[in-house]
C-alpha positions, 0 to 999 in steps of 0.5 A: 965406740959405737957398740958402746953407745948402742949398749948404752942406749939399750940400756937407757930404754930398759931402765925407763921401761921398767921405771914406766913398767907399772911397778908401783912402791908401797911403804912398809907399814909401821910397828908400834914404837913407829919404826918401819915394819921388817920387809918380811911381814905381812902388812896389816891389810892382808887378812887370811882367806875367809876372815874379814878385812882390816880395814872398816867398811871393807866389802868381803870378797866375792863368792866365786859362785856368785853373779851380781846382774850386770856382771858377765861371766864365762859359765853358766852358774852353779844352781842355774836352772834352764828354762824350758824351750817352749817359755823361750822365744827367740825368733827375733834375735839373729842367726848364729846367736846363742838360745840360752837362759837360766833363771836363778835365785828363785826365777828372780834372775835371769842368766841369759848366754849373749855374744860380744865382739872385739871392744865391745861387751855384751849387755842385757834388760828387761824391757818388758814385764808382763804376766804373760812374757819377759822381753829382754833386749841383748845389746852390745856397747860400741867400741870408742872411736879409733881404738883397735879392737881384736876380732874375736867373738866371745859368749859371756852369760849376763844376768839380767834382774826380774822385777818379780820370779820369772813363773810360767811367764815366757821369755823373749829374746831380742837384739838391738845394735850396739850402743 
C-alpha cells in the first residue's frame, strides 16, 4: 500500500511538472472553408529560409553577421578592423582586462571586447567625442538584489556607435562600476 501511494504521488508531481514545464499549445491554423488545418502542415506564419515573413510589418530576421550597438556578442565581427595601439589608450582600465577594439562600418562603430561577471552584462558609451579622442566608458550592470549569480567571467565584444568615423582620433578606455 505505501509503494502504491508513493508511485501515486511521484506520479502526481511528473504530470504537474510537465503541465508547469513551458509547454505551451497553439491552435492549428484554419483552411479556407474554416476547418482546422491537418497536424501535418506548416502554419501560415513559417516562411521558408530567406523570404519575408507572412505577417505585415514583420522585421526580417538578422544577419548572423550583423552587430546592432547595444547588442554583444562572443567574436569579433567579420570585416572589423583593429585599431592600431598607438590610437588605443588603455591606462585607465584595470588590470587583467581585455585591450581590444575594432572600428566597423566605416569607423562609425566601435566593437570594443569588455568583461562581464556573473548577472551581470557588459555595457559601453561614448562619453566624450573630441577630434582629437574618443572616451569610451566600460561598465557592467549590477545584479538584482538577492538573486544568484554564477562566478563566471565572460569576454563579449560590444558596440559602441560614434557620432562621426573614428579617423585618426585616439581611443580611451576607461572602467566605471557597476551600475
Amino acid at each position: 500500500m505505501r509503494y502504491t501511494a508513493k508511485l501515486a504521488g511521484a506520479g502526481l508531481v511528473l504530470v504537474f511538472a510537465t503541465a508547469c514545464g513551458g509547454h505551451t499549445t497553439t491552435a492549428k491554423p484554419a483552411t479556407s472553408d474554416g476547418a482546422a488545418a491537418p497536424s501535418g502542415s506548416a502554419s501560415p506564419s513559417t516562411a521558408p529560409s530567406g523570404s519575408p515573413s507572412a505577417s505585415p510589418g514583420a522585421k526580417p530576421p538578422e544577419s548572423p553577421h550583423a552587430n546592432p550597438p547595444g547588442k554583444p556578442r562572443l567574436e569579433v565581427p567579420e570585416g572589423s578592423t583593429p585599431v592600431p595601439p598607438g590610437k588605443l589608450d588603455v591606462s585607465a582600465l584595470p588590470s587583467g582586462f581585455p585591450h581590444e577594439a575594432y572600428t566597423a562600418n566605416g569607423g562609425a562603430v566601435l566593437n570594443i571586447r569588455a568583461q562581464e561577471g556573473g548577472c551581470g552584462h557588459a555595457l559601453g558609451s561614448a562619453i566624450e567625442q573630441t577630434a582629437q579622442r574618443v572616451v569610451v566608458d566600460l561598465s557592467e550592470t549590477k545584479a538584482q538584489t538577492g538573486q544568484m549569480c554564477t562566478m563566471d567571467i565572460r569576454y563579449p565584444v560590444i558596440s559602441v556607435p560614434l557620432a562621426a568615423p573614428l579617423g585618426e582620433r585616439t581611443v580611451v578606455l576607461k572602467h566605471s562600476p557597476p551600475k
